[in-house]
C-alpha positions, -999 to 999 in steps of 0.1 A, spaced: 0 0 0 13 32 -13 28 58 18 3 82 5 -26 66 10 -18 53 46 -16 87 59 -45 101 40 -62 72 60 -48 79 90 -51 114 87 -87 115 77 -97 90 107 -81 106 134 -100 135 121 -131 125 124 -132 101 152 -114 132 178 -146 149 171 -169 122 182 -184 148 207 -207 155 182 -228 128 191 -236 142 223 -266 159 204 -276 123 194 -271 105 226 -280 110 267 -239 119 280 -255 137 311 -229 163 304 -236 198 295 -220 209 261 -218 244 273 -201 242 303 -184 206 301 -149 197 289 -154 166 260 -127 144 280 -160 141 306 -177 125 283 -154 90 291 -150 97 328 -149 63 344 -182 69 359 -197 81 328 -221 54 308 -214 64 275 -174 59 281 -169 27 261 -178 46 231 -164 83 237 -126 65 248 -128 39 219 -132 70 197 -106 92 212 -83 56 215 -84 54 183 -81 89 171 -49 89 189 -33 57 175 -43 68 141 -25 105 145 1 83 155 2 60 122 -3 94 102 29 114 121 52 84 116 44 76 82 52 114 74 82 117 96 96 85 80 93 92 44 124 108 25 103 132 2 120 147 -24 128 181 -7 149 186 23 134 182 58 127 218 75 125 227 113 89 232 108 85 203 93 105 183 121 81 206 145 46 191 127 56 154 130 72 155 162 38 173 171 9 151 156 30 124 175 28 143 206 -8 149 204 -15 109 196 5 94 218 -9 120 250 -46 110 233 -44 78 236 -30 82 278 -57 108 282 -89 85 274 -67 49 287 -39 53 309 -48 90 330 -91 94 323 -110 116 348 -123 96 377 -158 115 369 -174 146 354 -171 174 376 -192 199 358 -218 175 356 -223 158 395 -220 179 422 -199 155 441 -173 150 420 -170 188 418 -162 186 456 -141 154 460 -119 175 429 -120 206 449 -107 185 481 -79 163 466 -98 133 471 -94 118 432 -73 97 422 -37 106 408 -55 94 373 -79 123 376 -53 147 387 -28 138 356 -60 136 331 -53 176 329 -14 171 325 -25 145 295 -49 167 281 -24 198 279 1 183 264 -18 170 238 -33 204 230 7 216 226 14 190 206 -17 196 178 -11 230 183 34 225 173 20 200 145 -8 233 133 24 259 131 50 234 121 27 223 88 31 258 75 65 248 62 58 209 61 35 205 33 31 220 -4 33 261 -6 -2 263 -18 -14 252 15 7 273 33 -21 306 37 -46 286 46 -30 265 69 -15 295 90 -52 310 91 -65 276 107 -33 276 135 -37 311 142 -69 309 149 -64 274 172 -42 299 190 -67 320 197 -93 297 208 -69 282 231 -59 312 250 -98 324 253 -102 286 270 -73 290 295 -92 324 299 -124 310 303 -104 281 325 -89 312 348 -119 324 354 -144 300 361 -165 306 330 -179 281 312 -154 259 292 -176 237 269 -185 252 231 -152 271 232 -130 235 240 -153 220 212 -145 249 187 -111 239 197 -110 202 189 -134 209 155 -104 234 145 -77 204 151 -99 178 130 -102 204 98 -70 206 101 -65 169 99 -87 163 73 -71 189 53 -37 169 58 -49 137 48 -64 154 19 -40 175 4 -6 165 19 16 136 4 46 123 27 66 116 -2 70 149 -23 
């Protein structure tokens, strides 16, 4: 099977299955898209979490597949910074994805039981729950490195619109650790966030081939 076409794949599924939380307007998740983060959605306690971490599993292990089939091809153009900086990125992002729904999920949804809200406030969670946020931030970094790098990592035609897509990723990010800082709610902005990262995918399993 052609390079191309395994990241195109990989690429295109990791896109859609991170945003999975669209479903929420399909199905009863119990937790409220305006103020609730997505990872709640497969909080150990949550019914709907075989589903929501299967999709998030493997939307991780395919960003995976697609950053090391790009970072392994020899293309026919010599290998930039930012390009080193958008591989080394989408693998961050996968590899923290995949600990943030398996290895480190939230123990339960704080914005959406009252209890868990206090037990978080108290210390009383596991060290799972308390490294879920660690997870989670670090894979942001990573698909936002991968978002800047792929400015110079794929063809030049792509280049404008790419930069549009990670500048405004920027943006929504720092209005959520705004939003974060201040106790506001947390929910459509986090989801603008992760729709941003998926377009972005998709574009790259569209239009990007690892071996030019």
């Amino acid at each position: 099977m052609r390079r191309r076409t395994v990241f195109a794949a990989a690429a295109l599924s990791a896109g859609v299955l991170y945003s999975s939380f669209w479903l929420e307007g399909l199905l009863p998740t119990g937790v409220d898209p305006v103020a609730g983060y997505a990872s709640e959605l497969f909080a150990r306690d949550r019914p709907l979490r075989p589903l929501f971490a299967s999709t998030e599993v493997l939307a991780g292990l395919s960003a995976l597949v697609a950053g090391a089939v790009a970072a392994s091809a020899p293309g026919r153009r010599p290998r930039t910074a930012l390009a080193v900086l958008c591989w080394a990125g989408l693998l961050l992002f996968g590899a923290m994805t995949v600990a943030d729904a398996l290895v480190f999920p939230m123990d339960c949804a704080p914005t959406a039981d009252p209890a868990c809200a206090r037990a978080e406030a108290e210390g009383r969670l596991s060290a799972s729950h308390t490294m879920h946020e660690a997870a989670s931030s670090a894979a942001v970094l990573g698909g936002l490195a991968a978002m800047a790098g792929s400015v110079g990592a794929v063809r030049a035609g792509l280049g404008p619109g790419l930069l549009l897509l990670a500048a405004v990723q920027a943006a929504a990010t720092a209005l959520l650790l705004w939003l974060i800082a201040s106790g506001g709610d947390v929910g459509i902005v986090q989801r603008i966030q992760i729709s941003l990262f998926s377009v972005w995918l998709i574009v790259l399993g569209v239009a990007h081939d690892p071996d030019e």
